[in-house]
C-alpha positions in Angstrom: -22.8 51.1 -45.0 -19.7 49.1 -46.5 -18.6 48.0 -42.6 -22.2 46.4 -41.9 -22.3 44.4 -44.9 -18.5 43.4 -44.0 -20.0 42.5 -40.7 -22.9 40.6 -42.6 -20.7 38.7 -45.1 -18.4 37.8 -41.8 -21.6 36.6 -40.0 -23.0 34.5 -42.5 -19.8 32.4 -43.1 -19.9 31.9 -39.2 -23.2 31.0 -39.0 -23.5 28.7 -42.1 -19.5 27.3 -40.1 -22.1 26.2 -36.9 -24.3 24.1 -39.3 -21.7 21.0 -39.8 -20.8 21.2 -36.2 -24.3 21.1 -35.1 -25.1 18.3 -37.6 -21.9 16.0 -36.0 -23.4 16.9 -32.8 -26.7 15.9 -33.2 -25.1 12.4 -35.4 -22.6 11.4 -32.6 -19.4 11.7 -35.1 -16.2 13.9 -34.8 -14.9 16.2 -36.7 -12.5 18.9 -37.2 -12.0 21.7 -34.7 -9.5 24.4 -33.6 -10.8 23.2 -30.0 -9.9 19.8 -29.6 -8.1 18.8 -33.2 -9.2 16.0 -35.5 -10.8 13.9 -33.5 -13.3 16.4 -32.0 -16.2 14.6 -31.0 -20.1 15.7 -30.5 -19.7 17.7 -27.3 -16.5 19.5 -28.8 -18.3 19.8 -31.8 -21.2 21.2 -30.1 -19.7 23.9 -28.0 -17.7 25.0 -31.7 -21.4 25.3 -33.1 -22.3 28.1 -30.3 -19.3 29.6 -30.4 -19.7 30.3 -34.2 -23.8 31.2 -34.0 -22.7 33.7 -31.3 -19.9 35.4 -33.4 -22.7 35.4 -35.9 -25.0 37.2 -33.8 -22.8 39.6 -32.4 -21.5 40.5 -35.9 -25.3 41.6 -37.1 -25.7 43.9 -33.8 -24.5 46.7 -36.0 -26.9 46.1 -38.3 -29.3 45.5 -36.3 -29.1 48.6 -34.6 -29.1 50.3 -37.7 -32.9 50.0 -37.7 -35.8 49.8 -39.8 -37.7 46.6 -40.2 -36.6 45.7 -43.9 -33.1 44.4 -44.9 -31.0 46.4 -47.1 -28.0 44.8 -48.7 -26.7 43.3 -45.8 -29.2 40.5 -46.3 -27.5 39.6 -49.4 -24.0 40.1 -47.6 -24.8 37.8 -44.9 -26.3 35.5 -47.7 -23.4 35.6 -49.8 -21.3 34.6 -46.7 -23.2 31.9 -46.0 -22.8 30.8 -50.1 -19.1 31.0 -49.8 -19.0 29.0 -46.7 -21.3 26.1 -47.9 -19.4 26.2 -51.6 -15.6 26.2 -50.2 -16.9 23.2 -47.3 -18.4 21.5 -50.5 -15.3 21.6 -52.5 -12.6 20.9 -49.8 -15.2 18.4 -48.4 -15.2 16.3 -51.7 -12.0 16.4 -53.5 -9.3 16.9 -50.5 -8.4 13.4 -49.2 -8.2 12.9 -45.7 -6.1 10.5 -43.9 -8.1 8.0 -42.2 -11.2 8.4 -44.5 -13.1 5.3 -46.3 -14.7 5.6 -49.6 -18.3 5.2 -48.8 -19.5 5.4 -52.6 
């Protein structure tokens, strides 16, 4: 069904959002959120992190409850969204300049 792979594609880019927040939480950095702003720090960061691995989960209960125990082609939905995530952070992560930033290299 079109609407549970939408669902799939949506949870995937929410879940694969959690992973850099969880990463600045466990680190002790900040980092951006619509919470607190740029200088979200690891609690902020945290609480950003559940709040995108429970979208995440509630956006596969359709497909969950879809049932069977094999994935169809929302596994590669939720995949992709996951994929796009990861590959736009990557890009926008490495070639758009932030103020404030060293050069590390």
């Amino acid at each position: 069904m079109i609407t549970t792979r939408i669902t799939s594609f949506l949870a995937g880019v929410l879940i694969a959002n959690s992973s850099p927040h969880l990463a600045t939480l466990i680190t002790g950095r900040e980092h951006l959120t619509p919470l607190a702003g740029r200088n979200s720090g690891p609690v902020v960061n945290g609480a950003w992190a559940l709040l995108n691995l429970a979208g995440g989960i509630a956006l596969l209960q359709p497909s969950r409850r879809r049932g069977g125990r094999r994935w169809d082609s929302d596994l590669p939905a939720f995949e992709f969204g996951c994929l796009a995530f990861a590959a736009w952070m990557a890009v926008t992560e490495t070639f758009v300049r932030k103020p404030g930033w060293t050069n590390h290299r």
